[in-house]
BARO-292479 format. One line per 4 residues: number of its first residue (from 1); their letters; for each residue z, y, x of C-alpha. Coordinates in nm, 2 decimals, padded with zeros to 4 digits. Last residue first. Layout:
// residues N
NUM	A	Z,Y,X; ...
END
This chain:
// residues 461
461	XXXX	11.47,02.40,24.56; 11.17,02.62,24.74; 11.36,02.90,24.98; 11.26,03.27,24.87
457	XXXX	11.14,03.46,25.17; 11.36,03.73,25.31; 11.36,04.08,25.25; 11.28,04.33,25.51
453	XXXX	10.89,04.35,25.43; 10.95,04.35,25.05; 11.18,04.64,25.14; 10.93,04.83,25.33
449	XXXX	10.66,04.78,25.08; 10.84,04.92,24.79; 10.99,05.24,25.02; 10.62,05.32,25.10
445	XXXX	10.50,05.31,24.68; 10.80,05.50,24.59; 10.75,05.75,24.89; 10.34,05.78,24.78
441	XXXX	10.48,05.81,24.42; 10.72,06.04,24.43; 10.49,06.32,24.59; 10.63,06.49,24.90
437	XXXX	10.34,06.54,25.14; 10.46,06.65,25.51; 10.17,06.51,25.73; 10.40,06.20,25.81
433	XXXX	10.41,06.15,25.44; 10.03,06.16,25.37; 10.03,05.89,25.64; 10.22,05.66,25.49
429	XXXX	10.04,05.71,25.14; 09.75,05.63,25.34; 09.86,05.31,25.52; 10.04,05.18,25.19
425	XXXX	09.69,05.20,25.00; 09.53,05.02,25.24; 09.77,04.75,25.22; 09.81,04.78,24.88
421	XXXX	09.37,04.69,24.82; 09.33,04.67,24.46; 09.00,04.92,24.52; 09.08,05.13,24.21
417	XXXX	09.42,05.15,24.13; 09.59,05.14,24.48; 09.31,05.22,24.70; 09.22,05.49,24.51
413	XXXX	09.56,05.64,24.47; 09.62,05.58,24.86; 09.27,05.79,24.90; 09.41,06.08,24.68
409	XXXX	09.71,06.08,24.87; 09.57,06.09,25.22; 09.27,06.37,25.11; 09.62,06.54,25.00
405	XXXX	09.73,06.57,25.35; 09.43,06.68,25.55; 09.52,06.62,25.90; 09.22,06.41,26.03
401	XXXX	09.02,06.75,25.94; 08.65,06.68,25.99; 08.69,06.33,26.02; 08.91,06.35,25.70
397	XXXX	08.64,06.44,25.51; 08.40,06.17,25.61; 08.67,05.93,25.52; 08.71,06.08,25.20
393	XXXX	08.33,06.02,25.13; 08.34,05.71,25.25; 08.62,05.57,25.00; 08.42,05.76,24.70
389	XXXX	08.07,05.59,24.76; 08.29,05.26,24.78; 08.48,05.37,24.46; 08.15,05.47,24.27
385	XXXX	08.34,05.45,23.88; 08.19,05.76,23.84; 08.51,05.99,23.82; 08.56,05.84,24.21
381	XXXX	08.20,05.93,24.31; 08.31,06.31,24.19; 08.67,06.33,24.38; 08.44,06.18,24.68
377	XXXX	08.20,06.47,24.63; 08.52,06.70,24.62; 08.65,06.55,24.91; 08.32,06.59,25.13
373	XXXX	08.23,06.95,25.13; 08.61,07.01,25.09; 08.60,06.92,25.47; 08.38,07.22,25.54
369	XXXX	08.21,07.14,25.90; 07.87,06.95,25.71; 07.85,07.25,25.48; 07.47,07.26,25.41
365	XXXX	07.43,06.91,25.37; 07.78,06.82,25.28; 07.72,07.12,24.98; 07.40,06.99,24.90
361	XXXX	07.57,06.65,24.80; 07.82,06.84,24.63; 07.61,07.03,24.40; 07.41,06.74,24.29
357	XXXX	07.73,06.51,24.20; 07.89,06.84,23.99; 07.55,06.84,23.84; 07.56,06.49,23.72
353	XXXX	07.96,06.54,23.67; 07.88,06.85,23.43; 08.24,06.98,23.37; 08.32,07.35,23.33
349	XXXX	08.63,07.37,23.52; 08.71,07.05,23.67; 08.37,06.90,23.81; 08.15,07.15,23.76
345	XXXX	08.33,07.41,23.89; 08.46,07.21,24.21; 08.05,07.14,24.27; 08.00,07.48,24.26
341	XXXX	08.28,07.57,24.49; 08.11,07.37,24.76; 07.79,07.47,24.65; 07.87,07.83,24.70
337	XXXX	08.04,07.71,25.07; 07.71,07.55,25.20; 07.48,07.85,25.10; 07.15,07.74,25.20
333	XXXX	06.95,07.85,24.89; 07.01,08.19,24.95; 06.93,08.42,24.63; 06.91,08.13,24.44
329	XXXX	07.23,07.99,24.52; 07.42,08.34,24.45; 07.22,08.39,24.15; 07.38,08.01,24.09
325	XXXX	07.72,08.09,24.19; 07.69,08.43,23.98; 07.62,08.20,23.68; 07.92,08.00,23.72
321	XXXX	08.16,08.25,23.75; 07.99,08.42,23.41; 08.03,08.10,23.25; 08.43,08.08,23.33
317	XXXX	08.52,08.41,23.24; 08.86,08.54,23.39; 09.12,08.33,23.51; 09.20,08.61,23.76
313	XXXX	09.12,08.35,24.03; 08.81,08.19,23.83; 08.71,08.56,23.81; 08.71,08.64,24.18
309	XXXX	08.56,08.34,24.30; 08.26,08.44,24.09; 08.23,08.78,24.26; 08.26,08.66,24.65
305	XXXX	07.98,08.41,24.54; 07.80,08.71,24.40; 07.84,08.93,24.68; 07.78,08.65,24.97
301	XXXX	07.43,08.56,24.78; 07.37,08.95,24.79; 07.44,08.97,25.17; 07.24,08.68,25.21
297	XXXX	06.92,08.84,25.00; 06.97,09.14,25.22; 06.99,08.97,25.58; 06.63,08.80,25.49
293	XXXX	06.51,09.07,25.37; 06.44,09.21,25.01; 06.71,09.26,24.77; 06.63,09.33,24.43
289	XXXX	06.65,09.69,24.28; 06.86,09.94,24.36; 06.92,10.22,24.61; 07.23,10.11,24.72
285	XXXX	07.19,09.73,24.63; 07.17,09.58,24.96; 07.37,09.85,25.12; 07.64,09.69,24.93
281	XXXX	07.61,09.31,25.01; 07.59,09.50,25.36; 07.97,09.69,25.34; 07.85,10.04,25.47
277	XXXX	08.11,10.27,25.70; 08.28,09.92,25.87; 08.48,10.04,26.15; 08.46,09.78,26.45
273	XXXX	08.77,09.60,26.57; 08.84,09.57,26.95; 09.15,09.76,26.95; 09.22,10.08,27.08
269	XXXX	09.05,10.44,27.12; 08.71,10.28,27.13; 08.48,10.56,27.22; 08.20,10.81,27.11
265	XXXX	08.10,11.15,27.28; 07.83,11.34,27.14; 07.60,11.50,27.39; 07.49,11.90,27.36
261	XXXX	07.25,12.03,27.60; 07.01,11.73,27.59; 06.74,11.95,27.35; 06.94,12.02,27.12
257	XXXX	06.77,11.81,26.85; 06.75,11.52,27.12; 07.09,11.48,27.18; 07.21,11.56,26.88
253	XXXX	07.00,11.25,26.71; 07.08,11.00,27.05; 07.47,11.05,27.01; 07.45,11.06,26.57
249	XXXX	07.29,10.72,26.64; 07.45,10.56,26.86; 07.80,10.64,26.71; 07.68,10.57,26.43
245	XXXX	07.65,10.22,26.54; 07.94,10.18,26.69; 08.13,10.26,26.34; 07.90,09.99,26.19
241	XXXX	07.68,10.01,25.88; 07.54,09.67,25.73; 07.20,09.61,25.61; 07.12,09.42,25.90
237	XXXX	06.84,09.67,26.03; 06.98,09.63,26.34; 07.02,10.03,26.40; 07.21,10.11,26.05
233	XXXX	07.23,10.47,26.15; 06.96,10.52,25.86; 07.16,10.43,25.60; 07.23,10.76,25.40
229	XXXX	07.53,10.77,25.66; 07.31,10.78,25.97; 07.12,11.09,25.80; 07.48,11.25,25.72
225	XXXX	07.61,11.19,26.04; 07.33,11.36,26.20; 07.31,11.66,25.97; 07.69,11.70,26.05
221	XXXX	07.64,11.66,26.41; 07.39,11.92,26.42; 07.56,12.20,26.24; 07.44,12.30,25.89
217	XXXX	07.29,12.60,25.75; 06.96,12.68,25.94; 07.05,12.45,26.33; 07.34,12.47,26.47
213	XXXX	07.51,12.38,26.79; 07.85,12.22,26.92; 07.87,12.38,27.26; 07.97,12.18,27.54
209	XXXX	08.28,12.26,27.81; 08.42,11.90,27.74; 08.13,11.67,27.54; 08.03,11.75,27.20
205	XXXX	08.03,11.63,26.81; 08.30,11.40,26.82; 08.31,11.00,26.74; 08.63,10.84,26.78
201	XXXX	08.75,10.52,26.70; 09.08,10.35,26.60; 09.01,09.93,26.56; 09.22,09.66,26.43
197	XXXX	09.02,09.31,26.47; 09.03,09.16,26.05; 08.78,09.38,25.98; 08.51,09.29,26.23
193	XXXX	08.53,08.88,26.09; 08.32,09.08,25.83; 08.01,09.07,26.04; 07.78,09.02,25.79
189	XXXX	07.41,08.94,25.92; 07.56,08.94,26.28; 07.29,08.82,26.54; 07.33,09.13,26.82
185	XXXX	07.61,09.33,26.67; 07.75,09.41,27.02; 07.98,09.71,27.02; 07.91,10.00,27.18
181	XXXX	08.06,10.09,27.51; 08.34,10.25,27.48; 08.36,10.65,27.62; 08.64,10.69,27.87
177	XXXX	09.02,10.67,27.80; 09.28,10.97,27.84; 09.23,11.09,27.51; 09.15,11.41,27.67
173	XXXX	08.80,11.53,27.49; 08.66,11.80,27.25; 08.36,11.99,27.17; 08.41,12.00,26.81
169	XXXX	08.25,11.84,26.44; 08.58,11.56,26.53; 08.50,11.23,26.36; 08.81,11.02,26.36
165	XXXX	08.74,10.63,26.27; 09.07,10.41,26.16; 08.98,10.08,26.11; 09.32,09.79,25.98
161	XXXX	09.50,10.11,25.87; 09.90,10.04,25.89; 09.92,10.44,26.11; 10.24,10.43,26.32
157	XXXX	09.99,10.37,26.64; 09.73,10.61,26.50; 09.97,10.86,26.43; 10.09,10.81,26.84
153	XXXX	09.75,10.90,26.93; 09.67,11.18,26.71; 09.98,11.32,26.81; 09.87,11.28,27.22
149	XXXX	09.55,11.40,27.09; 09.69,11.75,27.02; 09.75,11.89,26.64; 09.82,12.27,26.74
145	XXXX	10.14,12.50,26.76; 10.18,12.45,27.08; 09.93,12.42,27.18; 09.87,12.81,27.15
141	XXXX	09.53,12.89,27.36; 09.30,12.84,27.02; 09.53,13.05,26.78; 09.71,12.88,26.52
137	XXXX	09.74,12.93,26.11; 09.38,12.72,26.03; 09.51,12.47,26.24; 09.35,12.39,26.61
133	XXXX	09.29,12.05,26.72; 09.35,11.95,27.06; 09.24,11.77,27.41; 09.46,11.66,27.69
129	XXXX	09.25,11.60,28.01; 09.45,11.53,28.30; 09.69,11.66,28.52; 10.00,11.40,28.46
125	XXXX	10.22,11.68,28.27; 09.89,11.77,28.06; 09.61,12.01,28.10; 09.44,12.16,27.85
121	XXXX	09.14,12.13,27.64; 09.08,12.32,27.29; 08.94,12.25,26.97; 08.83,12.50,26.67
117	XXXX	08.69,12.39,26.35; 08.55,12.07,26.17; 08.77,11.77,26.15; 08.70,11.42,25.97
113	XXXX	08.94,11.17,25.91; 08.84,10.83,25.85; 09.05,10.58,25.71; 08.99,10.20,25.59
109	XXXX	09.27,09.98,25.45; 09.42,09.63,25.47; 09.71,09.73,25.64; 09.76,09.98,25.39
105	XXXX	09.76,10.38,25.36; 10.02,10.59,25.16; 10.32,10.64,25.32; 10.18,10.70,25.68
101	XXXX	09.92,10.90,25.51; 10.13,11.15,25.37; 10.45,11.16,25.62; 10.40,11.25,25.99
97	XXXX	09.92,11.29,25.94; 09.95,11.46,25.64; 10.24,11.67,25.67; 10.19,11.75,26.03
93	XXXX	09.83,11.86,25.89; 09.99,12.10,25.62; 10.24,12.25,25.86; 09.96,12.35,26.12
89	XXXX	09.76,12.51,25.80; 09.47,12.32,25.66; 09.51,12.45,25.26; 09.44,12.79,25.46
85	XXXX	09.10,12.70,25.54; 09.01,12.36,25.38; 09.14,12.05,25.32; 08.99,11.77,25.15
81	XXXX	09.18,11.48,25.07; 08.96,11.21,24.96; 09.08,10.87,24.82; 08.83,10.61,24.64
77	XXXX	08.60,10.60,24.91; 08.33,10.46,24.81; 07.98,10.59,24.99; 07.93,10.79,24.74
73	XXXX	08.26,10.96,24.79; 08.23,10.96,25.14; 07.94,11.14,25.15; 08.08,11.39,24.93
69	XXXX	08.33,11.48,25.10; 08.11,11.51,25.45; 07.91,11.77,25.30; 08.21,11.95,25.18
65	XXXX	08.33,11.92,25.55; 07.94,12.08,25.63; 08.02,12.35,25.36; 08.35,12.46,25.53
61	XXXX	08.24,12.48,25.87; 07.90,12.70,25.76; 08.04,12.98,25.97; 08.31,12.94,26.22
57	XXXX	08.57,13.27,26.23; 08.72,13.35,26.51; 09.14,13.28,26.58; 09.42,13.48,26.42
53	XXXX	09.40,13.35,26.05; 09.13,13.14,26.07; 08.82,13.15,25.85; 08.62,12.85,25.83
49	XXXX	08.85,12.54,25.88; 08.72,12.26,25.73; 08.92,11.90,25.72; 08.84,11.62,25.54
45	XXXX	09.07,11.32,25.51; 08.91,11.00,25.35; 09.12,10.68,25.29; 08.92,10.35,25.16
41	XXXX	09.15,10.08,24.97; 09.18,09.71,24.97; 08.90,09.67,25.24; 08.64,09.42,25.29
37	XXXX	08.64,09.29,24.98; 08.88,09.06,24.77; 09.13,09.19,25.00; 09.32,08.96,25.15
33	XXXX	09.68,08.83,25.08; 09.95,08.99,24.92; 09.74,09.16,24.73; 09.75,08.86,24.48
29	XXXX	10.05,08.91,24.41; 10.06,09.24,24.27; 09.72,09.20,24.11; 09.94,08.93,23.90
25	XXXX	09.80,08.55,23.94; 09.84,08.38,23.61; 09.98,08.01,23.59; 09.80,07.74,23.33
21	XXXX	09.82,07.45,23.55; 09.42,07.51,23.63; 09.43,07.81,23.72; 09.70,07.77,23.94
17	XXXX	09.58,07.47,24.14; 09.29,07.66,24.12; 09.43,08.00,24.34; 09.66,07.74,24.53
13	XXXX	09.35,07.57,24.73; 09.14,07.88,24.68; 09.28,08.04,24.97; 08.99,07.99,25.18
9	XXXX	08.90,07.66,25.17; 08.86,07.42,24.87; 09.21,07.22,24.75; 09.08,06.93,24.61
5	XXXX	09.31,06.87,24.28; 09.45,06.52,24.36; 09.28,06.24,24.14; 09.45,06.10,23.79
1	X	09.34,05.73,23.78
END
């Protein structure tokens, strides 16, 4: 009996199916869906503005945007555009921000754009607060030749960025929205449901009518961000690195080092996303070694499963895949969704069915909502002539999704060849019809008993 490839969760049903017909997946393609991280590409824009043209100068600006560079370098960003002095005129940043990154960032990718220089206030047509940026080539009271908010906001809005975070070393405000509460991260481990909310944040320096203050070389916001970026704005200890959090952090930090006179001003611009500034299967590893906690040794079971799916989709090494399922495994033991694609390994792609048979079973214990959890151990019972064991198995998996077409085929197949039972066989193939499958057989096997059903009974001579 030739079983129905199981098609595991998560993409993976046409990734194998592929892999295992012989097709290649381009990068092209395969972009098409998500990103085998969190984000396809990280964006940086870093702007310093030292010494204006017609406005006073602001020493130390320049080094603390370096600063920032570079901690967003290490911290992945493949893309940095720095920009500093007269390389950030007010044609330069219309530039950027009208045609550059419009062209150039994804849906699936991470921006932050980081401002150090002078800001203003004024008031706009409605009498509120409308806050702006000053260019290396303006002078603080001319808006308008400055970058305001309102530009910022409708960038944002044209902008395909999934998180977009602006961090503003200013005393700034007039977005016309208050300051967001920060996001809950009460029991997340790896909240990487966060990327697929869009989210524009803001984090600046200052409140309205606020001085941004220095301390020896470096401003205090910079020093703050810095410290949270190193890791120590991760608040939950999770391992993972949240926009809101370092918003909390760099708020408390200034506030205290100046002594409450300066108070950094975070909020949720739109969206209820939550920038992601340190993946945690990556803070995991950031200063080497093995992982630790609890939350650690997940994240690095999450990066190795993530890993070996990865190379069985590019039809890259097959032992390697398999050993980074088991350092997965081993790293937590309760991974319901490794064993699930452990089990699929070992049953089609590097077969082992008495390991394949192990795998699964943990795989329905620690996976009891994953259908797959189920169909591949029935797929395994099935290859060891278990056809009872096999039956209940796909029964069990379509109680957890009653509309699971090829579970229907596969079953009719077994009912067919294996168990001798056509009714049975009929029934499922029926229903794997209804759900929209379109193999020959199941409508050969269907049309064959509705005409033995129409046709009359032979008459003895």
């Amino acid at each position: 009996m030739k079983h129905v490839i199981p098609p595991l969760s998560f993409l993976s049903h046409l990734v194998m199916i592929l892999m295992i017909v012989g097709f290649e997946i381009t990068p092209a393609e395969a972009q098409l869906g998500k990103p085998e991280g969190l984000y396809y590409k990280s964006w940086g824009v870093v702007i310093g503005i030292e010494n204006y043209l017609l406005a006073p100068k602001i020493p130390g600006a320049v080094e603390d945007a370096k600063v920032v560079a570079q901690v967003l370098h290490k911290l992945g960003f493949e893309e940095v555009v720095e920009l500093y002095d007269k390389d950030a005129s007010f044609r330069r940043l219309q530039q950027t921000l009208v045609d550059f990154l419009p062209r150039k960032v994804g849906r699936q990718d991470r921006l932050v754009i980081y401002f150090a220089g002078h800001a203003g206030i004024t008031q706009g047509t409605n009498g509120k607060d409308m806050g702006y940026l000053v260019p290396w080539d303006a002078q603080p009271g001319n808006v308008s030749k400055a970058v305001t908010f309102e530009q910022l906001k409708e960038f944002s809005h044209r902008s395909a960025s999934k998180h977009t975070l602006f961090l503003f070393d200013t005393a700034v405000r007039g977005w016309e929205i208050s300051a967001a509460q920060a996001l809950s991260l009460e029991g997340r481990s790896a909240p990487e449901d966060d990327t697929e909310k869009r989210a524009v944040q803001i984090l600046t320096a200052a409140d309205k009518g606020e001085v941004a203050g220095r301390t020896k070389d470096r401003s205090l916001f910079v020093q703050a961000l810095t410290q949270a970026l190193s890791g120590e704005g991760d608040l939950d200890k999770n391992g993972w690195l949240m926009a809101s959090e370092l918003g909390q952090y760099v708020s408390q930090h200034v506030t205290d080092q100046s002594k409450n006179a300066q108070h950094p001003v975070f909020a949720q611009l739109e969206g209820d996303g939550d920038t992601i500034m340190i993946e945690g299967r990556k803070a995991a590893f950031r200063l080497g070694g093995e992982p630790q906690s609890p939350a650690e040794r997940q994240a690095a079971a999450r990066m190795h499963y993530e890993q070996a799916f990865a190379l069985l989709q590019n039809g890259k090494s097959q032992d390697e895949a398999l050993e980074r399922l088991n350092k997965a495994l081993e790293y937590d033991p309760k991974f319901g969704d490794a064993y699930v694609l452990k089990s699929y390994v070992r049953l089609e792609v590097i077969p082992d069915i008495e390991e394949a048979l192990a795998a699964a079973k943990l795989a329905v214990q620690y996976a009891p909502e994953n259908p797959d959890s189920y169909y591949t151990l029935g797929l395994i019972y099935e290859k060891r002539g278990q056809y009872v064991e096999a039956e209940q198995a796909m029964r069990a998996a379509l109680k957890a999704n009653p509309k699971y077409v090829d579970v229907y085929f596969t079953l009719g197949a077994l009912y067919a060849d294996e168990m001798k039972d056509q009714k049975k066989a009929v029934e499922a193939f029926e229903r794997y019809l209804e759900l929209g499958g379109t193999h020959n057989r199941a409508r050969e096997a269907v049309a064959q008993s509705r005409a033995a059903q129409q046709s009359p009974p032979s008459s003895a001579p």
